[in-house]
N, C-alpha and C positions, 0 to 999 in steps of 0.2 A: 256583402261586406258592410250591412249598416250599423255593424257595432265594433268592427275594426279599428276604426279611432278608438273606442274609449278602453277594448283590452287594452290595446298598445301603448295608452298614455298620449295620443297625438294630438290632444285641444290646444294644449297650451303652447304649442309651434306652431297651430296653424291659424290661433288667434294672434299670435305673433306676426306673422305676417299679414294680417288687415286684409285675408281674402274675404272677399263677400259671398258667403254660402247660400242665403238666402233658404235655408233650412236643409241642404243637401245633406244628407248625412252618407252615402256611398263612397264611403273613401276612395275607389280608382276616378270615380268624376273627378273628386279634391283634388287629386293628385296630378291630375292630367291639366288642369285650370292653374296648380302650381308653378306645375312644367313648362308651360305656355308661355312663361312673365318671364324675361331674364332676372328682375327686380326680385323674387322668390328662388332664386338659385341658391343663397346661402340656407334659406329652408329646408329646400328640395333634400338639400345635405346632410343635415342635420335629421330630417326623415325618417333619412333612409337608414342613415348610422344606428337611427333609437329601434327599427326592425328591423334590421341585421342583428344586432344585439340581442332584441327581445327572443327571434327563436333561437340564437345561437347558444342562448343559454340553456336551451330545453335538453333533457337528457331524457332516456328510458328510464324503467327502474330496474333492479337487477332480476326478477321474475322474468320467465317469461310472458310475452306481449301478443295482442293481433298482431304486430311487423313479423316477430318473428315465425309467427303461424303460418302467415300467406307466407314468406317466401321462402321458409324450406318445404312449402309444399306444392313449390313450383320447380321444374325443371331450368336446366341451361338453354332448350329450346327454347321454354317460354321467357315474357317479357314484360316488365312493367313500367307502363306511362305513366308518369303523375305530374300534378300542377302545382304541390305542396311545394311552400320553402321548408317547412320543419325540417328537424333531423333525423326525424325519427327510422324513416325507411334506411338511409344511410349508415344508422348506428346498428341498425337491426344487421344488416347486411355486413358488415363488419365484424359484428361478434359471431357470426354462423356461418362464417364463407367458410373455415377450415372442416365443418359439419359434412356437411355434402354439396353436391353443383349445385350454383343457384341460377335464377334467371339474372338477365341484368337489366340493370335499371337506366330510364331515359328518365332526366328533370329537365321540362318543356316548359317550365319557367327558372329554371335555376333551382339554385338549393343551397342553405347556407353553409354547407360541410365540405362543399367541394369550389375546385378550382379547375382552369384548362389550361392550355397550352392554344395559342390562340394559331401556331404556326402548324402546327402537327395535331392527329388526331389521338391524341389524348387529354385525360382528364384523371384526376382521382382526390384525394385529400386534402382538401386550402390548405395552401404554403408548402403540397408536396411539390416534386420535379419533374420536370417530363422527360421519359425514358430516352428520347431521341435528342434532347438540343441540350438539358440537364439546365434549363432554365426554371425557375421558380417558377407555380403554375399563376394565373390570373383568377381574379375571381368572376365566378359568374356573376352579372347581373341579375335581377330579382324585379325590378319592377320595370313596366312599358304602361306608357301612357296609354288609354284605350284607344284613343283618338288617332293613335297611329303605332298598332302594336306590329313593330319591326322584327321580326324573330332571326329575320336572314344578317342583321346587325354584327352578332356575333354568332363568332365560328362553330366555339361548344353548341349552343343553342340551335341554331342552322342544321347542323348533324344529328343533331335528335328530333328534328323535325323532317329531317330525309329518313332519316329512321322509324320514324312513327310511319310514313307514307307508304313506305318498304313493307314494312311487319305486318300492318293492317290489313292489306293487300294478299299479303300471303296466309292469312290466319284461319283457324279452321274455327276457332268458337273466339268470344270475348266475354268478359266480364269487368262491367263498369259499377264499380265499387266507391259509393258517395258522391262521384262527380254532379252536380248541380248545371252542369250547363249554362254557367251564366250569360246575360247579354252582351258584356264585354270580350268573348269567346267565342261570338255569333262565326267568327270567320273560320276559327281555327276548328269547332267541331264540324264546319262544310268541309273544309282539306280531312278529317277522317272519317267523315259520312264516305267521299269521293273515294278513295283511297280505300275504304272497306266494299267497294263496289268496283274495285277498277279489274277486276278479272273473271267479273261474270255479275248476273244478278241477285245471288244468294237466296234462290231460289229454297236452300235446305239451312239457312244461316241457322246461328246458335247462338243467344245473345241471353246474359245472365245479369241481372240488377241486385244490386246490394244497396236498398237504402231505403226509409222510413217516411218518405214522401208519399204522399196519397196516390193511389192507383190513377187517377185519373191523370194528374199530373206528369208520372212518369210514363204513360202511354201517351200524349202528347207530345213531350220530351223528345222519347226512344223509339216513337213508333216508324220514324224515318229510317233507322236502321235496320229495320226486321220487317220488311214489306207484308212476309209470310206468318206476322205474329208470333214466329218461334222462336217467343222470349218470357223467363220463368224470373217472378221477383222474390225475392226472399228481405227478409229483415234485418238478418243477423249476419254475419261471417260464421256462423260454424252449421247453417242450414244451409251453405253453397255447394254447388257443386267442387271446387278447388279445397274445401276443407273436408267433403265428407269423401272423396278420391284424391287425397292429397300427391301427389306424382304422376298421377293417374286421371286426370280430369277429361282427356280427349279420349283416352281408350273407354273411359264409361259411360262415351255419346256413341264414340263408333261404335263400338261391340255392339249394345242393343239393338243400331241402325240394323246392323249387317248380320246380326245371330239371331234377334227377337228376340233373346234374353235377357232379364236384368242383369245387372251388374252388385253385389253384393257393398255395401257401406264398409267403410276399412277406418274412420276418420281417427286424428292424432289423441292421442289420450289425452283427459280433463284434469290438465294438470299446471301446476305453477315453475314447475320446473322445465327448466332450456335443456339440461342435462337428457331428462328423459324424453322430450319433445326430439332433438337431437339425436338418440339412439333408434327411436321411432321412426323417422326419416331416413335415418343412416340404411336400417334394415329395410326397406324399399328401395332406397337406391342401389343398393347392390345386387339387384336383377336387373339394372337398364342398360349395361352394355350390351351393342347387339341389339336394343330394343324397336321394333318398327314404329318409327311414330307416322301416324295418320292425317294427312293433309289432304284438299284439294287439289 
């Protein structure tokens, strides 16, 4: 996050406040040295308002997107974590949910599109209602000091951290697509190292990297998670495994496990259009009722 300040526009608030940075530039330090001061409260505010705003303004374009890629080329079974405030995943999911099932989505730091219900467990649209009490939803929060990153704080948040612990546990393959691992995270990726090991030793684990980071680095990284090193990096989103067995990505680990045979490439057409992207997906999904899915 050492250039976080300057997309956002945040110097000139935080030189307003007379922090002493002493050349810090890691905006969650900043931000946590903010938090710390009662005397920086009206900043801390002001912040938060200028990003909130900042990705809430961010839109798709009307082509189809990588959001909309991965997630109709995920099932309802599967699931996706993320740490993103954008809103990109949200709006992806929005405009394709009438397409065919998708997975759903946990934001384990918030997200600026949604709100909850702090009493019940739902969530869904800022400013939507929750089905049970028909009260206006709340918003998630988005930022936690590092210093003392509380996630059990709030309700929404808490629950997709019971949810991450749950899912990982029970998963048959992952795929970790751009997450960086930061330091300030140091705890939260031990709760899904633990949690991706709490039902055995993954002895045959399945772990797939999407990102542009030097080999050396992401064995370092990720090598925690995959004891047995069977884990394949790729570069792009449409070299993965989830893009080139799009609905299909656990049956073309299991099948070769268990038949010795490949699994034939099927991936979504190279195209700009959602329409055809959408009929593409459609016509796989409509063999998955009744379909065995393969777990441990």
């Amino acid at each position: 996050m050492d250039d976080f300040v300057d997309i956002i526009g945040l110097q000139p608030l935080i030189d307003e406040s007379g922090l002493e940075l002493e050349g810090e530039r890691n905006f969650e330090v900043i931000y946590s040295q903010l938090v710390s001061k009662q005397r920086h409260a009206h900043t801390v505010e002001k912040i938060e308002r200028r990003i909130d705003d900042y990705f809430s303004n961010l839109a798709l374009p009307d082509g189809a997107t990588i959001y909309d890629r991965l997630l109709i080329s995920l099932r309802s079974t599967d699931a996706v974590f993320t740490f993103n405030w954008d809103p990109f995943l949200f709006d992806a999911y929005e405009r394709n949910r009438d397409a065919v099932p998708l997975p759903e989505i946990f934001f384990l730091h918030g997200n600026v599109r949604i709100g909850a219900c702090r009493e019940h467990d739902r969530w869904g649209a800022r400013n939507g209602r929750c089905a049970d009490c028909h009260q206006r939803f709340t918003d998630v929060p988005l930022l936690y000091p590092i210093s003392q990153k509380n996630y059990s704080a709030d309700p929404y948040i808490r629950r997709n951290w019971e949810a991450a612990e749950t899912l990982f546990s029970e998963a048959f393959t992952m795929t970790i697509f751009g997450y960086g691992a930061p330091d300030s995270d140091t705890d939260a990726v031990k709760l899904l190292r633990r949690a991706w090991f709490a039902q055995g030793k993954r002895t045959l684990e399945h772990v797939e990297i999407i990102d542009t980071a030097p080999q050396t680095l992401l064995h370092h990284r990720w090598s925690p998670f995959t004891p047995t090193l069977h884990y394949h990096v790729t570069t792009a989103f449409e070299q993965c495994r989830i893009a080139r067995w799009p609905r299909r990505s656990c049956e073309s680990l299991f099948y070769p496990m268990t038949q010795g045979l490949p699994c034939e490439d099927f991936p979504l057409p190279s195209t700009d259009s959602i329409a055809e992207l959408r009929a593409y997906a459609a016509d796989i999904a409509r063999h998955e009722d009744g379909l065995r899915l393969y777990a441990p």
